[in-house]
C-alpha positions as CSV (number, residue, x, y, z in Angstrom):
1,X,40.3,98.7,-52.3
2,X,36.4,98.9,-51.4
3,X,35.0,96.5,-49.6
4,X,33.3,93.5,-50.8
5,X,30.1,93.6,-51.3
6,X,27.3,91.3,-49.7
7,X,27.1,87.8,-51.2
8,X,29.1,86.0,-53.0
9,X,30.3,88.0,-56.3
10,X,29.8,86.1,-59.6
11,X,33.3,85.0,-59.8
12,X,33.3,83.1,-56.4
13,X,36.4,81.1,-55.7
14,X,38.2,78.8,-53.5
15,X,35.6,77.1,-50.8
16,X,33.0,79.5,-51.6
17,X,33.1,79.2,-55.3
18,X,32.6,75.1,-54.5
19,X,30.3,75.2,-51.8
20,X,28.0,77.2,-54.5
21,X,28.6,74.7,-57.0
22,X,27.9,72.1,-55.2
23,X,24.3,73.3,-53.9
24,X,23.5,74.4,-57.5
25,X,23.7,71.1,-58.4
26,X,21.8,69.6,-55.8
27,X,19.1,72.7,-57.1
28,X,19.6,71.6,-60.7
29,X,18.6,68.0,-59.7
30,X,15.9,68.2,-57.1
31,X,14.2,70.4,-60.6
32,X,15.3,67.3,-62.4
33,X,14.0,65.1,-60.1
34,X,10.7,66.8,-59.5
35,X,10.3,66.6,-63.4
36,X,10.8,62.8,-63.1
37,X,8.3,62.8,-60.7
38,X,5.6,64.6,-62.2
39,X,6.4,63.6,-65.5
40,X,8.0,59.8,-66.0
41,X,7.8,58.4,-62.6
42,X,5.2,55.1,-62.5
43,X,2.6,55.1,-59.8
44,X,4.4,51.8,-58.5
45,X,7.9,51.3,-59.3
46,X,9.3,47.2,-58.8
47,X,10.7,48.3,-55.3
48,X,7.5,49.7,-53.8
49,X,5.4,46.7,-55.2
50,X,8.3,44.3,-53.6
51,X,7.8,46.4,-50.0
52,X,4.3,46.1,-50.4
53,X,4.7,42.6,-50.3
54,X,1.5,42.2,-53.1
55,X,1.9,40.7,-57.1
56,X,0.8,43.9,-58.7
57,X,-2.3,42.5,-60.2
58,X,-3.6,41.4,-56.8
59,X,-2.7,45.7,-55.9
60,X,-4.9,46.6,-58.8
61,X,-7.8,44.2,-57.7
62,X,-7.5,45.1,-54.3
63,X,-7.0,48.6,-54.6
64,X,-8.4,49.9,-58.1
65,X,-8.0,53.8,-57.6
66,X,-4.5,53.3,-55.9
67,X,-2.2,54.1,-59.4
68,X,-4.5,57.3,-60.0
69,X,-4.1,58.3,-56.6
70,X,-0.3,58.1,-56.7
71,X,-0.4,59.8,-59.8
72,X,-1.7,62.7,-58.0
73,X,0.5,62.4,-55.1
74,X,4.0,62.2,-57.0
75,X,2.7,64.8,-58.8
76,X,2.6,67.5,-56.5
77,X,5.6,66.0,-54.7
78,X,7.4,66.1,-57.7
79,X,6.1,70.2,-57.9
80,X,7.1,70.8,-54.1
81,X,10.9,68.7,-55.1
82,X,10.9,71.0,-58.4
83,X,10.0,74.7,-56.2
84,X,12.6,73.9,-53.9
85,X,15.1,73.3,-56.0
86,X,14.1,76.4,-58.3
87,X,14.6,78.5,-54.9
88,X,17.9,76.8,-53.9
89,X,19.1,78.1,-57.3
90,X,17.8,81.5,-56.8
91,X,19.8,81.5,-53.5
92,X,23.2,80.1,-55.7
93,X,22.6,82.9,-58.9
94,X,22.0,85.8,-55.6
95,X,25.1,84.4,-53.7
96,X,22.9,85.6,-50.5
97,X,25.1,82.6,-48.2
98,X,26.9,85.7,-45.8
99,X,23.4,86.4,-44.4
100,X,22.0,85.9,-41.1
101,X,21.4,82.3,-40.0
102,X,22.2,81.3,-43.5
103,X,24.3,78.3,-42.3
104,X,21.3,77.1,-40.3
105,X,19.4,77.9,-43.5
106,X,21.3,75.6,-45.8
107,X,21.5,72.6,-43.0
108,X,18.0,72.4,-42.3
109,X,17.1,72.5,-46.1
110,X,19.3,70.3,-47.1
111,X,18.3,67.8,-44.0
112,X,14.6,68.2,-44.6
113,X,15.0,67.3,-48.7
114,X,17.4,65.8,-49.5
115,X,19.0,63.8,-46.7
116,X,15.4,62.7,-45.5
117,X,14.9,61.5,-49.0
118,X,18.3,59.0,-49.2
119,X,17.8,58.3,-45.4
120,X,14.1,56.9,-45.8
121,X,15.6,55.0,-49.0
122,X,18.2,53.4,-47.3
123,X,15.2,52.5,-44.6
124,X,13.1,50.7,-47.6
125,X,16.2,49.2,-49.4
126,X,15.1,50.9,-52.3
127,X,17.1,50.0,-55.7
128,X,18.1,54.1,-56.1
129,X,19.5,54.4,-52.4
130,X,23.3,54.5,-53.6
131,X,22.7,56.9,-56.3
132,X,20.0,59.6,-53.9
133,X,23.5,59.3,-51.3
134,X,25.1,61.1,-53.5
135,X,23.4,64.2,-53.7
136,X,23.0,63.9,-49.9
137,X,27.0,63.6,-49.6
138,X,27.5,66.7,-52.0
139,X,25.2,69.0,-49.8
140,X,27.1,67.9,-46.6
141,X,30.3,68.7,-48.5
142,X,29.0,71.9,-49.6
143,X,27.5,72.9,-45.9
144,X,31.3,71.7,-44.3
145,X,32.8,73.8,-46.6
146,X,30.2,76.9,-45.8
147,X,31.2,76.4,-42.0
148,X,34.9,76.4,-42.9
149,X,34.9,79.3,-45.7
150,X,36.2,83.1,-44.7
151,X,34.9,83.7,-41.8
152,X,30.6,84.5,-42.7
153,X,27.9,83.5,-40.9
154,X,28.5,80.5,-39.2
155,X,25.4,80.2,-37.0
């Protein structure tokens, strides 16, 4: 028999096979959710206007180019939430897990995205926080299972 090749081959199984599942979908939705942000998302949604603590009319008054500006803002948010996600998938189609410090890799990714995202949601009570868990849960999953797979890297 040869030897494996490097990455994962494109009929990963067992751990592997759902560790790669599971961080394509987390790719597949931070691209969904970078859409949303550039292309749905309101400047103010109910939460942010109840955290602000202002009716939204006195928010407009007070602060006429604020909705514009945030416009801007979630845009390119929504563009940097979008590019990561497109290069997480890259990383799932190239199965490239078994290199160097890929571990690391995937744990400080996944903690500067998408855990920092539910974690400041929980902060702000936002109405979405249950829902941007889950995601959050699916990476750790996916990274637990990484750490316990065949034997790759694990640093």
């Amino acid at each position: 028999m040869s030897p494996r090749p490097s990455g994962f081959p494109a009929s990963a199984s067992g751990q592997q096979g759902l560790s790669r599942a599971l961080i394509g979908f987390c790719g597949v939705w931070m691209v969904g959710l970078g859409a949303y942000f550039i292309l749905v998302r309101p400047a103010l949604l109910p939460e942010d206007v109840r955290y602000i603590g202002f009716n939204p009319d006195d928010i407009e008054r007070q602060l006429p180019g604020l909705k514009a500006w945030l416009g801007h803002v979630f845009t390119v948010m929504g563009g940097f939430m979008a590019g990561a996600g497109v290069l997480v998938l890259q990383l799932v189609r190239r199965g490239v897990w078994d290199g160097p410090g890929m571990t690391w890799t995937l744990a400080t990714a996944g903690a500067l995205t998408i855990v920092l995202m539910s974690a400041i949601n929980f902060s702000i009570h936002s109405d979405f926080r249950w829902l941007l868990l889950v995601p959050a849960i699916l990476w750790a999953l996916a990274l637990a299972l990484t750490l316990t797979g065949d034997g790759r890297d694990r640093t």
